[in-house]
Backbone as CSV, one residue per row, in Angstrom:
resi,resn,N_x,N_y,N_z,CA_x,CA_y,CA_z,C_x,C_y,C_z
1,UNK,-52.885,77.922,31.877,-53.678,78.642,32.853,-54.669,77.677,33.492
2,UNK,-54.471,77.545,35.093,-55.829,77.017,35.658,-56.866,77.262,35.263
3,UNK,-58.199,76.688,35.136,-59.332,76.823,35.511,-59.776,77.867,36.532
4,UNK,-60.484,78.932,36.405,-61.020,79.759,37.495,-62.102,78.858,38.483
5,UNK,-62.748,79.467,39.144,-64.251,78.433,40.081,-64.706,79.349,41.011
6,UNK,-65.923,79.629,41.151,-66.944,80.619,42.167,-67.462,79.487,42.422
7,UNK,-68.345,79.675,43.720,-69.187,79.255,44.280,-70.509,80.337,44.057
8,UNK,-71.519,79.844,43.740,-72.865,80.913,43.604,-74.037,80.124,44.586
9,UNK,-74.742,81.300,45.066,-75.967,80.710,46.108,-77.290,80.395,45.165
10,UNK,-77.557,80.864,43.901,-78.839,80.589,43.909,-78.872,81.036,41.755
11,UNK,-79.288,80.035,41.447,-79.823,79.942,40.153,-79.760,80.950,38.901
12,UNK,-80.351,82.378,39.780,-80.518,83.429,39.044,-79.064,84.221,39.349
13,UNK,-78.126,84.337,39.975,-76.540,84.403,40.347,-76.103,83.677,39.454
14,UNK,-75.994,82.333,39.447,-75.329,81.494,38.480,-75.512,82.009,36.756
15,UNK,-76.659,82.509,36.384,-77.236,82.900,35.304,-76.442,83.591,35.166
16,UNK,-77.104,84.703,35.382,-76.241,86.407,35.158,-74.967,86.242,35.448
17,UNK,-73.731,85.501,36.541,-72.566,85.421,36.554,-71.738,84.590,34.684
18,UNK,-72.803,83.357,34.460,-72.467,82.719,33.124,-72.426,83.646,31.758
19,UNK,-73.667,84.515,31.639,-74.028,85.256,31.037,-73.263,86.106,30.483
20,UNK,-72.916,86.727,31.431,-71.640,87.908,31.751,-70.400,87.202,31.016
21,UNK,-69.899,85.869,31.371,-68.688,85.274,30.622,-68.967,85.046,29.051
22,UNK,-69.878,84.350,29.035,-70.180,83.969,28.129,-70.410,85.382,26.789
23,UNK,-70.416,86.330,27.270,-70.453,87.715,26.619,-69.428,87.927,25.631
24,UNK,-68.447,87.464,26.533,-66.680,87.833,25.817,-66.079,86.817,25.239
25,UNK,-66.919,85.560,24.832,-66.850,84.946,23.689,-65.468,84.021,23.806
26,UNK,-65.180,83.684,25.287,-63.007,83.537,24.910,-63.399,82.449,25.994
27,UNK,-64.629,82.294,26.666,-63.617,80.716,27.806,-65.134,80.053,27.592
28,UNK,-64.282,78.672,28.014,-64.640,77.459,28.282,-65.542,77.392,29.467
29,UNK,-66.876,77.163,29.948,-67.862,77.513,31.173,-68.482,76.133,31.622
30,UNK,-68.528,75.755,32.725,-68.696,74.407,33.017,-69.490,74.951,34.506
31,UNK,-70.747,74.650,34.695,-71.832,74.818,35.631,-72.038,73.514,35.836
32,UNK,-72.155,73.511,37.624,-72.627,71.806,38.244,-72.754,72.492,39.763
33,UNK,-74.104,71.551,40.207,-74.617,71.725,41.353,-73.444,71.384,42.286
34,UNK,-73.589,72.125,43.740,-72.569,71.897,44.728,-73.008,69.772,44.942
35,UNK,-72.320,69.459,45.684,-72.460,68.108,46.181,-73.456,68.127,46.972
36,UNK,-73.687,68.892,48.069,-74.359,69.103,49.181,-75.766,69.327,48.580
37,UNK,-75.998,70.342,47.085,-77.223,70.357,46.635,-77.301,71.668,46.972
38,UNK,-76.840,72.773,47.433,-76.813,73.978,47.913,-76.036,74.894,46.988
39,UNK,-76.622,75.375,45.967,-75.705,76.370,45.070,-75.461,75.490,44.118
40,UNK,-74.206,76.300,43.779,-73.619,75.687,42.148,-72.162,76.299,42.107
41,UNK,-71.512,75.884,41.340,-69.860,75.742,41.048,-70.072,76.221,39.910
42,UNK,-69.517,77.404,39.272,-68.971,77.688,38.361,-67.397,77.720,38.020
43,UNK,-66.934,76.590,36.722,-65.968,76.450,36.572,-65.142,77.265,35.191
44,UNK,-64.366,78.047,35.058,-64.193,78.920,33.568,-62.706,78.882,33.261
45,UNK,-62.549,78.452,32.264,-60.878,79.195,31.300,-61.150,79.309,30.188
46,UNK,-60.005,80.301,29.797,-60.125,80.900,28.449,-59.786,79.540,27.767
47,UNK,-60.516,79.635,26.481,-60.281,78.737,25.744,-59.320,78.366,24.574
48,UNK,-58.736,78.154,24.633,-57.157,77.813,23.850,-57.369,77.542,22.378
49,UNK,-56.789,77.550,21.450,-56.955,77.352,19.635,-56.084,76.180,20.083
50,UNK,-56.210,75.137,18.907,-55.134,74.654,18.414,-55.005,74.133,16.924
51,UNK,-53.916,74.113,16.399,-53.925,74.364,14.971,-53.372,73.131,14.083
52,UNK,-54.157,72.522,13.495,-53.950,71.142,12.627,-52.878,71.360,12.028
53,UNK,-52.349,70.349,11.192,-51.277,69.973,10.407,-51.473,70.704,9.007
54,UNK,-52.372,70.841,8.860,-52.691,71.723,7.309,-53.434,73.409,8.015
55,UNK,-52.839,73.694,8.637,-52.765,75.413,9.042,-54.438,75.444,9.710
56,UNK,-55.133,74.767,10.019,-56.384,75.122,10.644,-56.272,75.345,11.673
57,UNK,-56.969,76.226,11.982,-57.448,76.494,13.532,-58.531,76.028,14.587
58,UNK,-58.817,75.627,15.099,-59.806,74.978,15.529,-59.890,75.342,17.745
59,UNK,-60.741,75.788,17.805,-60.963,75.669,19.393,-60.484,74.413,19.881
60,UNK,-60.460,74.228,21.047,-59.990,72.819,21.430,-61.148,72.102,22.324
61,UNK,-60.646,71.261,22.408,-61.469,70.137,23.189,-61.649,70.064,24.600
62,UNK,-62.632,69.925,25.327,-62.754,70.020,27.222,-62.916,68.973,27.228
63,UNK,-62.213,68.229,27.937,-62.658,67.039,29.241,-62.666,67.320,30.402
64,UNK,-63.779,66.726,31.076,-64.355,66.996,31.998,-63.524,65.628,33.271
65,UNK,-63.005,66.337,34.113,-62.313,64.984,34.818,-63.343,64.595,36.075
66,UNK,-63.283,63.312,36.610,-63.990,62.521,37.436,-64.375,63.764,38.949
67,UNK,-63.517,64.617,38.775,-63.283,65.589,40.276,-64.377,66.562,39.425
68,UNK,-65.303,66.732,38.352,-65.478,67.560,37.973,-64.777,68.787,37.544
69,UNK,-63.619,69.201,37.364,-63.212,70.005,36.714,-62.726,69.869,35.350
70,UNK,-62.514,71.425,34.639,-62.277,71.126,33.161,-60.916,71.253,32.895
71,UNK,-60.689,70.799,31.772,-59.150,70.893,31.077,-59.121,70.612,29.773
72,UNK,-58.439,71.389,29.364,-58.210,71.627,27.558,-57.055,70.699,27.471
73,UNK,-57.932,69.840,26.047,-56.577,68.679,25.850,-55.161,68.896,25.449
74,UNK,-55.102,70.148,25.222,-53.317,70.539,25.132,-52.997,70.703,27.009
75,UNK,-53.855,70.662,27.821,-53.548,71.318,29.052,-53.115,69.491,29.898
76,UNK,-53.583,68.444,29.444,-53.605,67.268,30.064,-52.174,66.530,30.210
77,UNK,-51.872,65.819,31.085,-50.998,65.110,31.176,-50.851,63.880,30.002
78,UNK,-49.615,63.775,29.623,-49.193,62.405,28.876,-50.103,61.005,29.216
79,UNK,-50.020,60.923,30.350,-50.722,59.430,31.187,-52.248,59.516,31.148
80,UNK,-52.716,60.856,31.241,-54.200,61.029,31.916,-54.229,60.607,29.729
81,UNK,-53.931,61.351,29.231,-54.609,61.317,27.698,-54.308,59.831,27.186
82,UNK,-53.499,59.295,27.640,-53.566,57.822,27.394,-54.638,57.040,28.163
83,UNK,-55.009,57.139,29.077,-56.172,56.254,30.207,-57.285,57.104,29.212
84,UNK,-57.796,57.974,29.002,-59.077,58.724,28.015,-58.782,57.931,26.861
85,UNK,-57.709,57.869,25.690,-58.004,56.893,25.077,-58.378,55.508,25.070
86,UNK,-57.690,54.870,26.320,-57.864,53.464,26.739,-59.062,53.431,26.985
87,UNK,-60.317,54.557,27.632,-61.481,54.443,27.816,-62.240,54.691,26.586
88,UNK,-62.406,55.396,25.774,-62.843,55.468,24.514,-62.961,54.715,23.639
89,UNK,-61.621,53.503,23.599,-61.143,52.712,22.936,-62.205,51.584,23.306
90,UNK,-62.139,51.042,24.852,-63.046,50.643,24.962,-64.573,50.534,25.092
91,UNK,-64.987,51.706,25.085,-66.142,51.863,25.001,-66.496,51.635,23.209
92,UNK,-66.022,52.277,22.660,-66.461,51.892,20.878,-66.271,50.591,20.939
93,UNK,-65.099,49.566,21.302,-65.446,47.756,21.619,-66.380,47.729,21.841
94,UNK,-66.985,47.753,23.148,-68.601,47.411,23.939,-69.860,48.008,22.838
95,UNK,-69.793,49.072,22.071,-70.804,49.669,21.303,-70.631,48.526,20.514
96,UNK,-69.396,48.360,19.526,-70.051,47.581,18.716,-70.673,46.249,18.999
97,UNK,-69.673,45.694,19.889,-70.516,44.570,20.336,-71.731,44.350,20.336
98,UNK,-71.960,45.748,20.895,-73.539,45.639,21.338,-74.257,46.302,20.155
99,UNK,-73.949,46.443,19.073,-74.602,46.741,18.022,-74.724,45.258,16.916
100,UNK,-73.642,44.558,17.438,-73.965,43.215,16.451,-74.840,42.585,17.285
101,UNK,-74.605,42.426,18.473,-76.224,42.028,19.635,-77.285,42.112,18.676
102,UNK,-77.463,43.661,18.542,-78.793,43.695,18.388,-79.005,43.547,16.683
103,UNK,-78.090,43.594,16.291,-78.416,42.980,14.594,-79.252,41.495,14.404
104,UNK,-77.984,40.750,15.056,-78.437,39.626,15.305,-80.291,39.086,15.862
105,UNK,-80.021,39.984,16.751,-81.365,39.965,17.698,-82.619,40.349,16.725
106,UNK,-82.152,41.218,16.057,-83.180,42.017,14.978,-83.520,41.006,13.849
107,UNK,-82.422,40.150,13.265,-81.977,39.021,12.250,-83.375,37.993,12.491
108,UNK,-83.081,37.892,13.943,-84.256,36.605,14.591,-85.307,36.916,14.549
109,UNK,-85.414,38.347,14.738,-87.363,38.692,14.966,-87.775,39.157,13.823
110,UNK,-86.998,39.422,12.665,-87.615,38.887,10.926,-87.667,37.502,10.933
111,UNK,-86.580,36.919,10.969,-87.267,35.607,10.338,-87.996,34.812,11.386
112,UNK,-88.643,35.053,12.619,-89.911,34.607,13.130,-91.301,35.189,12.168
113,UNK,-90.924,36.535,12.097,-91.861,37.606,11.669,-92.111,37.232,10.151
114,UNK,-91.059,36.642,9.317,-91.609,35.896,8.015,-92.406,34.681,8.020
115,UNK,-91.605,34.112,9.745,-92.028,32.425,9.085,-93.781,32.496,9.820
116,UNK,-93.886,33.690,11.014,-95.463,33.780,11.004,-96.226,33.874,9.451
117,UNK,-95.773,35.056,9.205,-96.439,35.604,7.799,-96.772,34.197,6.748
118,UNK,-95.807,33.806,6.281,-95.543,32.290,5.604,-97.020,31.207,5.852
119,UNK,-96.543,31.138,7.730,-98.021,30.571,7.570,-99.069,30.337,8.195
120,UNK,-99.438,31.798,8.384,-100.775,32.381,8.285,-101.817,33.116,6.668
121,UNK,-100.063,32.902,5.902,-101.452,33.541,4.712,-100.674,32.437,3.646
122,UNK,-99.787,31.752,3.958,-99.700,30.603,2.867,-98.562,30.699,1.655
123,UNK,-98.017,32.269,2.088,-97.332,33.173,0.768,-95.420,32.552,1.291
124,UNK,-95.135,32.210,0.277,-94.189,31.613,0.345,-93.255,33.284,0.027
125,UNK,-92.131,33.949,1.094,-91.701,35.010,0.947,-90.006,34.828,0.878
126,UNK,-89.664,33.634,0.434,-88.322,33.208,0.408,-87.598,33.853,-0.645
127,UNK,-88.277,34.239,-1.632,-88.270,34.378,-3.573,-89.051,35.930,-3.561
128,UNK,-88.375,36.853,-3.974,-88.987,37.997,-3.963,-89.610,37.858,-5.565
129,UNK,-90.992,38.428,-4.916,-92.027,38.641,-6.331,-92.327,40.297,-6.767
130,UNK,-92.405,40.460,-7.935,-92.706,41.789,-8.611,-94.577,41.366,-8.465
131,UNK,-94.468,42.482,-7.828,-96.031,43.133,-7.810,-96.804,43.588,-9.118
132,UNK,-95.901,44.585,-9.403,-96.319,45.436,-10.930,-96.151,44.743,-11.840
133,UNK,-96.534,44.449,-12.941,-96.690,44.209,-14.385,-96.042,45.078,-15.047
């Protein structure tokens, strides 16, 4: 099943039209300002189950495509769900990357932050010392 879509003039329309769906507990609701900045797009489908390998049930998943509209990942093309992984895929690359960045980065501003400490008070912090007795 397509996606449904209204056009609404004004805020408190958009509300009470969402409201109203959102009542009957069964679709997927995706609200975004017109382009122009005038109103709002309401986008709705019922929302589909799909059921794991060990008998679960589970709602399914929305992606949201570049045109703004929604689609349930049983509803997507072969190609489109391969380019979403290829993007995902790469994006967790770039995270981590950029999480050893900042390890690293973090790595450096302790051991500046020791070798100040070191010597300004003289305390040699190479060798961990017991405080308590």
């Amino acid at each position: 099943m397509e996606p449904m879509k209204k056009q609404i003039d004004t805020i408190e329309e958009a509300r009470a039209f969402v409201e109203a769906l959102h009542e009957e507990k069964k679709y997927v609701i995706w609200v975004r300002s017109n382009p122009d900045g005038i109103g709002f797009i309401v986008n709705w489908q019922i929302h589909k189950t799909f059921i794991t390998y060990d008998g679960k049930e589970f709602p399914d998943e929305v992606w949201q495509t570049e045109a703004g509209d929604l689609k349930l990942i049983q509803d997507i093309e072969p190609e489109h769900c391969r380019n979403i992984l290829r993007m995902i895929l790469r994006q967790e690359r770039e995270d981590q990357a950029s999480m050893s960045s900042l390890a690293a980065q973090m790595a450096e501003a302790l051991g500046n932050l020791k070798e100040t400490i070191e010597t300004a008070t003289g305390i040699d912090l190479s060798e961990p010392k017991h405080i308590l007795h």
